[in-house]
C-alpha positions in Angstrom: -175.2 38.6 10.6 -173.8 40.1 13.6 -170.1 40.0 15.1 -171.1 37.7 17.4 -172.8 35.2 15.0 -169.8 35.6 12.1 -167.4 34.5 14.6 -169.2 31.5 16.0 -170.2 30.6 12.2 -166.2 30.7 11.5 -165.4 28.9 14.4 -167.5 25.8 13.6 -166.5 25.7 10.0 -162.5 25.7 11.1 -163.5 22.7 13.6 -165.6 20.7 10.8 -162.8 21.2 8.1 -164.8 23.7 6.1 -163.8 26.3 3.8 -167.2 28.5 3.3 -165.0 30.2 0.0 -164.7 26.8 -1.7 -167.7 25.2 -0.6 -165.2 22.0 0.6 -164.1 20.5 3.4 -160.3 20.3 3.8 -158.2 17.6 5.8 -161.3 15.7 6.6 -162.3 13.6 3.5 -161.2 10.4 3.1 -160.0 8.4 0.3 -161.7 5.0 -0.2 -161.1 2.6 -3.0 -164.5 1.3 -4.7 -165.6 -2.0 -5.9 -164.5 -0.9 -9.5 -161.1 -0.2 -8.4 -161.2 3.6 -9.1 -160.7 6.0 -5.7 -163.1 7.9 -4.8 -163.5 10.6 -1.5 -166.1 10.2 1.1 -167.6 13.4 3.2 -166.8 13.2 7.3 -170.3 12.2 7.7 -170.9 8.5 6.4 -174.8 8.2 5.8 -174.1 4.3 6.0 -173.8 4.4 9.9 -176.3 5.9 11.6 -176.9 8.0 13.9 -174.6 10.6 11.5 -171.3 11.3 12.9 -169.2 14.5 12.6 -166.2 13.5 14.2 -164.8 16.8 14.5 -168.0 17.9 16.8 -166.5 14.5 18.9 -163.6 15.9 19.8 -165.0 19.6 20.1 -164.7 20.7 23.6 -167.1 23.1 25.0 -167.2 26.9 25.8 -169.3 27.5 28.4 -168.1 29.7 30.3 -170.8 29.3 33.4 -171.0 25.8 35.2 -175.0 27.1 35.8 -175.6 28.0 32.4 -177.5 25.5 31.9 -180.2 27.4 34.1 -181.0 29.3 31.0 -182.2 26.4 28.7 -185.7 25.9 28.5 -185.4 22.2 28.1 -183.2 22.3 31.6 -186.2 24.6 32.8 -189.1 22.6 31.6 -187.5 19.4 33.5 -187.5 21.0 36.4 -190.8 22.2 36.5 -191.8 18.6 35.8 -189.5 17.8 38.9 -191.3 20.3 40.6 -195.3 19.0 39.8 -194.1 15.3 40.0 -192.7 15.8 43.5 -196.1 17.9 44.5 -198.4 15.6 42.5 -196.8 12.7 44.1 -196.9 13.8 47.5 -200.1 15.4 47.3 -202.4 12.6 45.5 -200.1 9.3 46.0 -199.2 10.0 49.3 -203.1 10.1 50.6 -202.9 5.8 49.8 -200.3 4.6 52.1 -202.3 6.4 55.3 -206.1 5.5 54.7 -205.9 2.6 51.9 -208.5 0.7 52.6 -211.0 4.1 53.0 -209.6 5.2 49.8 -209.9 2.5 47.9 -213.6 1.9 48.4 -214.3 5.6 47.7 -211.7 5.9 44.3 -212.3 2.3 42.8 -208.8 1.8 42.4 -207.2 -1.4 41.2 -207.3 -4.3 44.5 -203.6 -5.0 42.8 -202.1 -2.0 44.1 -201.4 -2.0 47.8 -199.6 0.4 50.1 -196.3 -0.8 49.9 -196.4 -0.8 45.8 -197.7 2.9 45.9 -194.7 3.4 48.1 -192.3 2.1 45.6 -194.2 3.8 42.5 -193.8 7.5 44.3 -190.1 6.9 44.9 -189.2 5.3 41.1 -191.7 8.2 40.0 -189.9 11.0 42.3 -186.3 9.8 41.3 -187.1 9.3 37.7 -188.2 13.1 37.5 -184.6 14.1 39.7 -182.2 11.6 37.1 -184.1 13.8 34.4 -182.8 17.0 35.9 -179.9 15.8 37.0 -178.3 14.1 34.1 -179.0 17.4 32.3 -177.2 19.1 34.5 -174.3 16.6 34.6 -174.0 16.2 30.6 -173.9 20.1 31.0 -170.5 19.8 32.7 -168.8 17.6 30.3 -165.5 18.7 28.1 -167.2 17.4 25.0 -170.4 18.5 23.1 -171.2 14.8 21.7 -170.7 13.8 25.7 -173.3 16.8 26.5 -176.1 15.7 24.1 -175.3 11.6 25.4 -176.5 12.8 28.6 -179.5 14.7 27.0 -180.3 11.8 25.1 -180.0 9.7 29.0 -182.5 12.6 30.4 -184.8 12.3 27.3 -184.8 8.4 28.8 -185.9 9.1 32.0 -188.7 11.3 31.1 -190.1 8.0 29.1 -189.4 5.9 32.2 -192.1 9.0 34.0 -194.2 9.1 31.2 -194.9 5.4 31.7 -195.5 5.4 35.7 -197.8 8.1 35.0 -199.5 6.0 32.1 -199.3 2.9 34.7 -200.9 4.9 37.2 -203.9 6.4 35.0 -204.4 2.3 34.4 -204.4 1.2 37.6 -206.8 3.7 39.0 -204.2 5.9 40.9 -205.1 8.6 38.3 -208.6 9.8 37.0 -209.6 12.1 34.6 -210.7 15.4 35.9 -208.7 18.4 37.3 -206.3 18.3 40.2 -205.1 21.3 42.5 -207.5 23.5 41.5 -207.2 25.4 44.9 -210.3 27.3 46.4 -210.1 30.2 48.1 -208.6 28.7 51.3 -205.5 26.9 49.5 -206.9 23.7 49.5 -207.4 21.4 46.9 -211.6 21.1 46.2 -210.9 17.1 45.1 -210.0 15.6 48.0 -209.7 12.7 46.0 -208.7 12.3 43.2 
């Protein structure tokens, strides 16, 4: 293991309790007192209550050094590259319904429920539900705690449902068809007009 890796494994045993030697924790096991009377000693982790908690990983506080580190974690990066092909697929393909909606929707088949106004609101809950996913990573990133940092993963794991589902909602209502989209040809523009 390198010098590097010893020290960060020896760091995170001293904050759970462990001793790597004994194979124990120390300080962090409780007593409890059974039904039978007799005392028994319980791990820091209580399988009983779920989701598990380590209570020492509660009350670790981060060390990153970089308030853009973040920038280097591929779930961070493949956010924003969803971010990024939302916002493009949104203003390329939704965008086209609000100008020429009734031309469109003679020539796509799409759903008569879905009118300008509702396309309108669907490309702004779709634009900001890819932004909250970036940007609640990013915030979690700059919390003092590493059980607040994966909360706010866990809220930006929540917002890419919420986009899944507008995307799912649009493929139903018409907005979306199979096929492929921004395919450019050679003069940069997309070959489906349409999509």
């Amino acid at each position: 293991m390198s010098n590097i890796g010893q020290k960060l494994a020896e760091k995170t045993y001293r904050e759970l309790g462990y001793d790597p030697k004994t194979g124990k924790f120390d300080g962090n096991l409780r007593e409890t007192t059974g039904i039978n009377g007799k005392t028994s000693r319980k791990p820091p982790v209580d399988s009983l209550n779920l989701p598990f908690r380590i209570r020492a990983i509660e009350k670790t506080q981060r060390q990153w050094t970089s308030d853009q580190g973040y920038k280097a974690s591929a779930s961070w990066q493949t956010a924003s590259l969803l971010r990024d092909l939302t916002l493009l697929w949104t203003t390329e393909h939704l965008g086209k319904y609000t100008g020429n909606y009734g031309k469109l929707r003679e020539q796509t088949g799409i759903d008569s429920r879905v009118n300008p106004g509702t396309i309108r609101r669907l490309r702004a809950q779709m634009e900001d539900a890819a932004r909250s996913m970036v940007s609640t990573f990013e915030e979690g990133w700059g919390r003092p705690s590493t059980k607040e940092f994966l909360d706010f993963i866990g809220f930006s794991q929540a917002s890419l449902v919420e986009l899944r589902g507008d995307f799912e909602r649009c493929m139903t209502d018409g907005l979306i068809q199979t096929g492929t989209y921004g395919r450019p040809d050679g003069t940069g523009r997309d070959p489906h007009p349409f999509p």
